[in-house]
N, CA, C and O atoms as a Maestro MAE file, in Angstrom:
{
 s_m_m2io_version
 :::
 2.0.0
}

f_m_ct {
 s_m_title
 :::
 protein
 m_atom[248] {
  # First column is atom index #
  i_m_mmod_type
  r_m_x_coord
  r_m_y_coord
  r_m_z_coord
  i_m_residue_number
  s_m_chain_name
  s_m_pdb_residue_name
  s_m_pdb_atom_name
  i_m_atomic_number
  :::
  1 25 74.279 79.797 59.850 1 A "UNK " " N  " 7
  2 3 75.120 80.973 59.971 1 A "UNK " " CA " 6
  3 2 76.354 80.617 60.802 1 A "UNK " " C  " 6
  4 15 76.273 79.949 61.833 1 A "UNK " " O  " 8
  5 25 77.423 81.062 60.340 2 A "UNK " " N  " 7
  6 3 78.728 80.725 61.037 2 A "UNK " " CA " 6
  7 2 78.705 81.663 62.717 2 A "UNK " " C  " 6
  8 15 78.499 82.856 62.937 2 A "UNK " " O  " 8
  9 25 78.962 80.701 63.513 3 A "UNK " " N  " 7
  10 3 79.547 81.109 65.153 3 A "UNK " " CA " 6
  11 2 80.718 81.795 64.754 3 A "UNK " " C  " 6
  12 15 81.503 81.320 63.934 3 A "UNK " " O  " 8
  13 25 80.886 83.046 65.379 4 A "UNK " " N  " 7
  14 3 81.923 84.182 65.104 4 A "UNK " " CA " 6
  15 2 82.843 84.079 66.707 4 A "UNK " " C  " 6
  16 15 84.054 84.067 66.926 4 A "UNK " " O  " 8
  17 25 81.766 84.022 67.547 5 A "UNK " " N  " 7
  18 3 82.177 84.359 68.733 5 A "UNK " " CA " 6
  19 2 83.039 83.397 69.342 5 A "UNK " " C  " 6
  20 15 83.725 83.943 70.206 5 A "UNK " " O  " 8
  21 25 83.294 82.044 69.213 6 A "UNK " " N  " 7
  22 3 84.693 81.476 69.390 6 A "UNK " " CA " 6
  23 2 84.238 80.446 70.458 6 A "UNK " " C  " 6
  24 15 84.988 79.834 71.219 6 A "UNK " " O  " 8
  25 25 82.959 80.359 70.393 7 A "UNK " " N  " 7
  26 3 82.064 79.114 71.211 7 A "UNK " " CA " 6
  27 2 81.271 78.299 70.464 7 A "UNK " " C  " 6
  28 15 80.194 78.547 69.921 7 A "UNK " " O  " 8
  29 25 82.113 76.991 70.504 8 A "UNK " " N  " 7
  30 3 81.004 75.837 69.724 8 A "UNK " " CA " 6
  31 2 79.935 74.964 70.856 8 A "UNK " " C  " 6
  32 15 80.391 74.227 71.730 8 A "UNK " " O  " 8
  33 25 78.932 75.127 70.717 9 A "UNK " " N  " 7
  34 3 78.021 74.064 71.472 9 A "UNK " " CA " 6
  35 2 77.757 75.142 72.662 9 A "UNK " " C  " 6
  36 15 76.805 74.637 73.257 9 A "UNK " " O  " 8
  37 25 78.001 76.040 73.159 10 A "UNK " " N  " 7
  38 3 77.919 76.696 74.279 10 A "UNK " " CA " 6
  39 2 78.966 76.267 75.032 10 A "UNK " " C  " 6
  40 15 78.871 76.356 76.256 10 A "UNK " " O  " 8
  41 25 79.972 75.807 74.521 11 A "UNK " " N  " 7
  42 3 81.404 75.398 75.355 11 A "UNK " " CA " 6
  43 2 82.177 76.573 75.476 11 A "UNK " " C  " 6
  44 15 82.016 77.385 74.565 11 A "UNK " " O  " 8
  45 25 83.061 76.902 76.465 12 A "UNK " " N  " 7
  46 3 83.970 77.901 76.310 12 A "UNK " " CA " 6
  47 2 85.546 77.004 76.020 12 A "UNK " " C  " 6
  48 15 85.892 75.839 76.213 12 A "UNK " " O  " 8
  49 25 86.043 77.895 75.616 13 A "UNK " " N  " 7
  50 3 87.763 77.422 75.171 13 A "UNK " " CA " 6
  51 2 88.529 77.551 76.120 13 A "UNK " " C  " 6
  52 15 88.669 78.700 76.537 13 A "UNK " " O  " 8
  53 25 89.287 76.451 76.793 14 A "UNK " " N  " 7
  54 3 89.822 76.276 77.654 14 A "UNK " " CA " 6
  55 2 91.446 77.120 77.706 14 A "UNK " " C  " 6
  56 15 92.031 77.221 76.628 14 A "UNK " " O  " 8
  57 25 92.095 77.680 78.923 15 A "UNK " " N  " 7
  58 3 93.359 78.394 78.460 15 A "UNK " " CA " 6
  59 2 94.043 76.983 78.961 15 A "UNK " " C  " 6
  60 15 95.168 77.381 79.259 15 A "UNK " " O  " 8
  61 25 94.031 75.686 79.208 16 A "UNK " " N  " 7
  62 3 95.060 74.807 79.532 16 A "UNK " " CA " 6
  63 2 96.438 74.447 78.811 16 A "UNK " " C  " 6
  64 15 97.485 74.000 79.280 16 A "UNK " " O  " 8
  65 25 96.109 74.769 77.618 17 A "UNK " " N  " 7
  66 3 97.170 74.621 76.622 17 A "UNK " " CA " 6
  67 2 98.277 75.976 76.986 17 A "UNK " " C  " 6
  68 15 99.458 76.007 77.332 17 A "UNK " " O  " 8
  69 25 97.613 76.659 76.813 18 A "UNK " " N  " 7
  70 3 98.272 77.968 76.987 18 A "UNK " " CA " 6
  71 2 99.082 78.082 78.375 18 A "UNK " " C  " 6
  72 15 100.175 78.647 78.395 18 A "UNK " " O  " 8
  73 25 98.558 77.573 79.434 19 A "UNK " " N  " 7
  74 3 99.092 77.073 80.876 19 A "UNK " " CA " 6
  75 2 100.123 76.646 80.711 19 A "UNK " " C  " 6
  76 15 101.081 77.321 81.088 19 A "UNK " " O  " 8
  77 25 100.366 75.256 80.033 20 A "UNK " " N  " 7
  78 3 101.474 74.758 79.950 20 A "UNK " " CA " 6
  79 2 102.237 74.955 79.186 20 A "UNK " " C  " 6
  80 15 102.961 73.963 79.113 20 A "UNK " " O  " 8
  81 25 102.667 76.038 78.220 21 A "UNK " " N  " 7
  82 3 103.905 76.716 77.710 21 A "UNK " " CA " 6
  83 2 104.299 77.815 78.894 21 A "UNK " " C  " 6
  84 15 105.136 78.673 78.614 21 A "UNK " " O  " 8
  85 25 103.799 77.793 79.991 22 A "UNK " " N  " 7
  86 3 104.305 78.712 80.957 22 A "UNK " " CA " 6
  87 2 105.718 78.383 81.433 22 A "UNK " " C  " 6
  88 15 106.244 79.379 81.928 22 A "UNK " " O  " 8
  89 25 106.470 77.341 81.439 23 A "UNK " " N  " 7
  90 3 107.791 77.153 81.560 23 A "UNK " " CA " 6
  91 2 108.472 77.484 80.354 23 A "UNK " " C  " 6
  92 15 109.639 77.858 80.468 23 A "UNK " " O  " 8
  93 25 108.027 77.425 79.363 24 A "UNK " " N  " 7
  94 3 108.722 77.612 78.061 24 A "UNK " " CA " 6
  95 2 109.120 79.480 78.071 24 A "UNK " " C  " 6
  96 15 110.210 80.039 78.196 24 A "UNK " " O  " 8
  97 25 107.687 80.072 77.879 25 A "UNK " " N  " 7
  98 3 107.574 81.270 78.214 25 A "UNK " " CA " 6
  99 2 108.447 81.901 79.490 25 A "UNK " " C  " 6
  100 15 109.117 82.930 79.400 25 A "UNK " " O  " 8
  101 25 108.345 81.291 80.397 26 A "UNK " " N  " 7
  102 3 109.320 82.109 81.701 26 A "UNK " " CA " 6
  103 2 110.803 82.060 81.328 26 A "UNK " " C  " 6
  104 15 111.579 82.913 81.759 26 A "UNK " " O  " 8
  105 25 111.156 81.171 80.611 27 A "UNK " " N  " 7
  106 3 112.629 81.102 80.392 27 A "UNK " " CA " 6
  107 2 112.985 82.549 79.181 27 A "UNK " " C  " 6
  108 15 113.945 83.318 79.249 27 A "UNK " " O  " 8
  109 25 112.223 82.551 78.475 28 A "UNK " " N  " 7
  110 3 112.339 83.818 77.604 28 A "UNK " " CA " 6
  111 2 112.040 84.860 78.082 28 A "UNK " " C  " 6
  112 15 112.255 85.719 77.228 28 A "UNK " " O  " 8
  113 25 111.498 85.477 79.350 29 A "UNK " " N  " 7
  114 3 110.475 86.250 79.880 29 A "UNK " " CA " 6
  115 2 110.915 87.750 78.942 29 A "UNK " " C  " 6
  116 15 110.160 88.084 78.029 29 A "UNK " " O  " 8
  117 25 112.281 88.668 79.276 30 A "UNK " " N  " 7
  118 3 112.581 89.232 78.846 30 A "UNK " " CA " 6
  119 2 112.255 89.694 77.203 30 A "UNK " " C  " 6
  120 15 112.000 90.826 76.791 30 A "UNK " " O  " 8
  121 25 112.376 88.179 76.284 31 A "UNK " " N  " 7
  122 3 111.839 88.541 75.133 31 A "UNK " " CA " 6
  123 2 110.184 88.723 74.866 31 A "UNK " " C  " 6
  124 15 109.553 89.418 74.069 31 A "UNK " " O  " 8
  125 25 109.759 87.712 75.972 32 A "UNK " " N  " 7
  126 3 108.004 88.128 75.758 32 A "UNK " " CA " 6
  127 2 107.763 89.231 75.587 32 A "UNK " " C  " 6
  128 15 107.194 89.764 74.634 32 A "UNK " " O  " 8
  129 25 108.301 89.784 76.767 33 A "UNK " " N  " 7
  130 3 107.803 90.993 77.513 33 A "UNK " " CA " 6
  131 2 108.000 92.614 75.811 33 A "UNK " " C  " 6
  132 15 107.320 93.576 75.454 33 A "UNK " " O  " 8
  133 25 109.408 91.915 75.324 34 A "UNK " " N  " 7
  134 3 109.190 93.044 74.259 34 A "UNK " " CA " 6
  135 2 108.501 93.154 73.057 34 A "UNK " " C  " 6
  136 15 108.234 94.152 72.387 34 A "UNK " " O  " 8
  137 25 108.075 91.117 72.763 35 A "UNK " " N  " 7
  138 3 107.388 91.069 71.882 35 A "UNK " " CA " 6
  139 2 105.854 92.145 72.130 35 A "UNK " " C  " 6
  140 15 105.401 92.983 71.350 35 A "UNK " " O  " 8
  141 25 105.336 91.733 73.486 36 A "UNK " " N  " 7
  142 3 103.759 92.355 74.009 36 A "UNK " " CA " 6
  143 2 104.070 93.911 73.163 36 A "UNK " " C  " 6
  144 15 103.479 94.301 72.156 36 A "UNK " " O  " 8
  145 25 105.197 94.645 73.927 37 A "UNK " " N  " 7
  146 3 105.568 96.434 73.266 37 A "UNK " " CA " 6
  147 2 105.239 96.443 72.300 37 A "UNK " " C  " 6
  148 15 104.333 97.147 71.854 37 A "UNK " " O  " 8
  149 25 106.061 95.453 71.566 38 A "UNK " " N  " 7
  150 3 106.496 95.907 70.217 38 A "UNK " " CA " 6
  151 2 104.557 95.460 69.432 38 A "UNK " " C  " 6
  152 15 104.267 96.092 68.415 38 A "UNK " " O  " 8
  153 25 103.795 94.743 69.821 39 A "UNK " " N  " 7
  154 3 102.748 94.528 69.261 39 A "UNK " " CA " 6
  155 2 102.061 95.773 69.508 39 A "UNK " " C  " 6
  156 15 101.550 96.366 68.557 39 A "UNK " " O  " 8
  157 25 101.977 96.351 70.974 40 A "UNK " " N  " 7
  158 3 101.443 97.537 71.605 40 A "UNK " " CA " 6
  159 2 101.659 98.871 70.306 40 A "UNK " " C  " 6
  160 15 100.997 99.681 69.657 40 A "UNK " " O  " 8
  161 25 102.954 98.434 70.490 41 A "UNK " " N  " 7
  162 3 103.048 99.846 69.766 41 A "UNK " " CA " 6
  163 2 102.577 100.046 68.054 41 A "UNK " " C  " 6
  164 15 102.168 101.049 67.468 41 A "UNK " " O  " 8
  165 25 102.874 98.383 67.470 42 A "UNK " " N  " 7
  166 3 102.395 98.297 65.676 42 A "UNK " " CA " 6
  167 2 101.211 98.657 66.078 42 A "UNK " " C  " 6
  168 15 100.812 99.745 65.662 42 A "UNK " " O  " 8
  169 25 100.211 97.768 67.098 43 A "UNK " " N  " 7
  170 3 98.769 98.608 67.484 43 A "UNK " " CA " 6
  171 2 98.456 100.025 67.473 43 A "UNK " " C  " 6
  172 15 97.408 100.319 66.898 43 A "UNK " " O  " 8
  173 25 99.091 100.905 67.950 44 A "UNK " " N  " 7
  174 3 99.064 102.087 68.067 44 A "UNK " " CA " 6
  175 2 99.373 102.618 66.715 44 A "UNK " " C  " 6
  176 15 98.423 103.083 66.085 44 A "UNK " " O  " 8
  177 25 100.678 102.623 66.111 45 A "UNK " " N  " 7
  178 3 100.769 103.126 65.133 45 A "UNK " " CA " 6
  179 2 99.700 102.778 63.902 45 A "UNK " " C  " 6
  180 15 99.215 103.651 63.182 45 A "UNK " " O  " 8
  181 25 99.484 101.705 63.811 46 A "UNK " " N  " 7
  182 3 98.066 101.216 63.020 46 A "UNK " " CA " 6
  183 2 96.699 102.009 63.092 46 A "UNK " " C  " 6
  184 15 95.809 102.172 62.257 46 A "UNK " " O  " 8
  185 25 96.842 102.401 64.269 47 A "UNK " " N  " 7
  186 3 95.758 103.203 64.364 47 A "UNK " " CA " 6
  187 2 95.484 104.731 64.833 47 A "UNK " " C  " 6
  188 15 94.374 105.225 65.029 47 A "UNK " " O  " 8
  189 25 96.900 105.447 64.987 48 A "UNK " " N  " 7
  190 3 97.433 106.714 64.566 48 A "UNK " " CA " 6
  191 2 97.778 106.823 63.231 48 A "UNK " " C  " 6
  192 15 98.177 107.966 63.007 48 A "UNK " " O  " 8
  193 25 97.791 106.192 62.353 49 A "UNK " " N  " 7
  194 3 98.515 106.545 60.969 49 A "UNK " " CA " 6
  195 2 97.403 106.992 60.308 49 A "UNK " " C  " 6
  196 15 97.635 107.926 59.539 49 A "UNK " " O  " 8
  197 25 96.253 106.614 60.367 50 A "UNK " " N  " 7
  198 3 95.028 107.078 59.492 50 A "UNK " " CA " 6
  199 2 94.308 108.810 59.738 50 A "UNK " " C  " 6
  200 15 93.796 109.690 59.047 50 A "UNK " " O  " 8
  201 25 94.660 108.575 61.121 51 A "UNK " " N  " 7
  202 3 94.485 110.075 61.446 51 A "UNK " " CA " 6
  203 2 95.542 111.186 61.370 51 A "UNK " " C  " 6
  204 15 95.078 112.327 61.370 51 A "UNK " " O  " 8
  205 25 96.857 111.068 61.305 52 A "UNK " " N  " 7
  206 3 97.568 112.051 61.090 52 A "UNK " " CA " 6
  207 2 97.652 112.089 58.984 52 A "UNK " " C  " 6
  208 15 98.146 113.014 58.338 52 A "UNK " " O  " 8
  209 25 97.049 110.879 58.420 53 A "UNK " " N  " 7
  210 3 96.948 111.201 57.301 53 A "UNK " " CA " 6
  211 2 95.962 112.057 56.929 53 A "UNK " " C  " 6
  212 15 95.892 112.653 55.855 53 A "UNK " " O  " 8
  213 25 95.008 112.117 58.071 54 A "UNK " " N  " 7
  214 3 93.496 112.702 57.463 54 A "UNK " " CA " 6
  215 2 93.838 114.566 57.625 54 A "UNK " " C  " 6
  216 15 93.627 115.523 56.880 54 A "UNK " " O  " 8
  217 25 94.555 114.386 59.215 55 A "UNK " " N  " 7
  218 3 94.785 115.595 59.631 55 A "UNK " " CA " 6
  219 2 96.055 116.679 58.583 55 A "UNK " " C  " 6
  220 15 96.258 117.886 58.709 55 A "UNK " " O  " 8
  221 25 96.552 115.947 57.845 56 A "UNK " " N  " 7
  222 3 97.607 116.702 56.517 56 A "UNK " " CA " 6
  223 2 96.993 116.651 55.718 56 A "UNK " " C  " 6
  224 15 97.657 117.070 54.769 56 A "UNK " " O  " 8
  225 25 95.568 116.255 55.234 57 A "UNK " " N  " 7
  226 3 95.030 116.293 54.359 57 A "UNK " " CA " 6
  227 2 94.102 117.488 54.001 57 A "UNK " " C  " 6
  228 15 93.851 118.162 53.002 57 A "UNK " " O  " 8
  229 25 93.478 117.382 56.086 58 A "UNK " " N  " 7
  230 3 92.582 118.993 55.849 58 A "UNK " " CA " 6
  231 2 92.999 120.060 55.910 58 A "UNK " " C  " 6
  232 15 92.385 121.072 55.572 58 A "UNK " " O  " 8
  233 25 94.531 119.994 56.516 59 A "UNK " " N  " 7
  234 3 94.965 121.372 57.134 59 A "UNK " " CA " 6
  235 2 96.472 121.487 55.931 59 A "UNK " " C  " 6
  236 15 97.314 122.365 56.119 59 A "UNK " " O  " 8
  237 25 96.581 120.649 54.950 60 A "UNK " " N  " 7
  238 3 97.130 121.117 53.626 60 A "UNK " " CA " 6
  239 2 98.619 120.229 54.327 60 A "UNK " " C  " 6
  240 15 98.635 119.316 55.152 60 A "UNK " " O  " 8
  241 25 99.678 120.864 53.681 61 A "UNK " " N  " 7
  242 3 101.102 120.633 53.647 61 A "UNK " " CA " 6
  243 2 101.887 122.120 54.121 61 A "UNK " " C  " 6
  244 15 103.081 122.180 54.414 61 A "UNK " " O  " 8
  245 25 101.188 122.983 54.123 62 A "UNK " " N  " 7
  246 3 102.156 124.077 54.175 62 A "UNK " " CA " 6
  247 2 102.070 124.420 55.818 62 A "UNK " " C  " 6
  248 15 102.761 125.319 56.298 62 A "UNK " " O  " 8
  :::
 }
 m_bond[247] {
  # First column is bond index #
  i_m_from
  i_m_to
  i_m_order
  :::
  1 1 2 1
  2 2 3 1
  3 3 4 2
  4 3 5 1
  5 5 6 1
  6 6 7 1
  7 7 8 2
  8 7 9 1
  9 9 10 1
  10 10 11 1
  11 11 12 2
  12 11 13 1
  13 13 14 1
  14 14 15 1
  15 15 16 2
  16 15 17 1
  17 17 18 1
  18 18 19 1
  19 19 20 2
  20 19 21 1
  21 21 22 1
  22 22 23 1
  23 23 24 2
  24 23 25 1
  25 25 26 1
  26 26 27 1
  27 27 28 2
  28 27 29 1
  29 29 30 1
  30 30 31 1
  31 31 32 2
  32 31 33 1
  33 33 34 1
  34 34 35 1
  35 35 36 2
  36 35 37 1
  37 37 38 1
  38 38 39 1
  39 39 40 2
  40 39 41 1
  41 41 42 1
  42 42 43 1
  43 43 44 2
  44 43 45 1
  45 45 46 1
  46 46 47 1
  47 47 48 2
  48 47 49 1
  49 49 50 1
  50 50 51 1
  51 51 52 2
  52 51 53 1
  53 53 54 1
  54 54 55 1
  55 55 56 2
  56 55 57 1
  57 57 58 1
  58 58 59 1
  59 59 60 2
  60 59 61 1
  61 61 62 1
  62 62 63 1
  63 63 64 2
  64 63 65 1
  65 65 66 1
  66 66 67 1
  67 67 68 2
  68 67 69 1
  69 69 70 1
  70 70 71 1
  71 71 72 2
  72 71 73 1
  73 73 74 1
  74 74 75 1
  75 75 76 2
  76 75 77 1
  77 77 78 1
  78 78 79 1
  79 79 80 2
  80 79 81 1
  81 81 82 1
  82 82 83 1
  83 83 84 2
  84 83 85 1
  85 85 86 1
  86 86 87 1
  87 87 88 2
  88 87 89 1
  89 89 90 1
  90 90 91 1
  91 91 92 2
  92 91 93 1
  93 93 94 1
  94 94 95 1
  95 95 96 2
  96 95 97 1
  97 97 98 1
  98 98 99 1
  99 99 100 2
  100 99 101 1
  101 101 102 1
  102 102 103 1
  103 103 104 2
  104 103 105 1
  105 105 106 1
  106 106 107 1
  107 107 108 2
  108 107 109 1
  109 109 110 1
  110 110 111 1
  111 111 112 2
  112 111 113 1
  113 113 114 1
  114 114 115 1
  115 115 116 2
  116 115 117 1
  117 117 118 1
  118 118 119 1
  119 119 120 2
  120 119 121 1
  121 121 122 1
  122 122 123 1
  123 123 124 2
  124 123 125 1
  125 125 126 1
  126 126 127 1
  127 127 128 2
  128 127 129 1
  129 129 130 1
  130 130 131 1
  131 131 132 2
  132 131 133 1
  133 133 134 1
  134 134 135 1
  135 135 136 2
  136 135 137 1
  137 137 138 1
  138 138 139 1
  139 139 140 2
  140 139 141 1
  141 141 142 1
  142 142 143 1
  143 143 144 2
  144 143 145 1
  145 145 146 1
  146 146 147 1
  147 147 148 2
  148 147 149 1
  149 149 150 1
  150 150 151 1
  151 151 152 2
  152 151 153 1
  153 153 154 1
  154 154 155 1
  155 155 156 2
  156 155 157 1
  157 157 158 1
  158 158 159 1
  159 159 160 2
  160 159 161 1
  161 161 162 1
  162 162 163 1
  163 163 164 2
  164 163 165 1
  165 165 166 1
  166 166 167 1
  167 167 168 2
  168 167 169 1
  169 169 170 1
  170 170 171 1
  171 171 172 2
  172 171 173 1
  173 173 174 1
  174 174 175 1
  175 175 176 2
  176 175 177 1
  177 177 178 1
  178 178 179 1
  179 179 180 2
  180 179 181 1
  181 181 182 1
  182 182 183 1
  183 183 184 2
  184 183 185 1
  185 185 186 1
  186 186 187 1
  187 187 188 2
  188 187 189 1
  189 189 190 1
  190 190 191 1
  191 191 192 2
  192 191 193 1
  193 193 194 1
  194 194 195 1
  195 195 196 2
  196 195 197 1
  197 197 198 1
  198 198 199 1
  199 199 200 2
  200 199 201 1
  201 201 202 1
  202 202 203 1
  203 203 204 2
  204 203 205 1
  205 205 206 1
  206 206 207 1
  207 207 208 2
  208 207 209 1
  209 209 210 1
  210 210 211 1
  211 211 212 2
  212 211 213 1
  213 213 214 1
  214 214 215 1
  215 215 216 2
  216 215 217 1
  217 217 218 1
  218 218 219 1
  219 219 220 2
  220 219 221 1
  221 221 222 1
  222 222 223 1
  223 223 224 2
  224 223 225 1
  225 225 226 1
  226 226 227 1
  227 227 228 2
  228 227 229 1
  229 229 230 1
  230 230 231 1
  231 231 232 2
  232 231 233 1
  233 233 234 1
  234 234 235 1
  235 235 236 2
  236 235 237 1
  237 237 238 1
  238 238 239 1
  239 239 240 2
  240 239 241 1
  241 241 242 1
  242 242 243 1
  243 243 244 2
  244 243 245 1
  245 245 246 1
  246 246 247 1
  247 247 248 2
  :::
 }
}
């Protein structure tokens, strides 16, 4: 059966890689920072859109 959970051998995944784009990243900081929003918010809307469809659905159009 396939490991889902993102651990092979009982190893955990190290963030070191991720560490060292931290100079890369600080020089952009400003754009990070709007990429995170702008994901925040497709998140949100992704998962408000199903319910304001459901909610025009029961309570009609008029």
């Amino acid at each position: 059966m396939a490991n889902i959970s993102g651990e092979e051998d009982g190893r955990r995944r190290s963030l070191g890689p991720l560490r060292r784009l931290y100079p890369y990243i600080f020089r952009y900081r400003k754009m990070v920072i709007g990429a995170i929003i702008s994901l925040v918010v497709a998140a949100a809307t992704t998962l408000a859109l199903p319910m304001a469809v459901r909610r025009m659905i029961d309570h009609g159009f008029s």
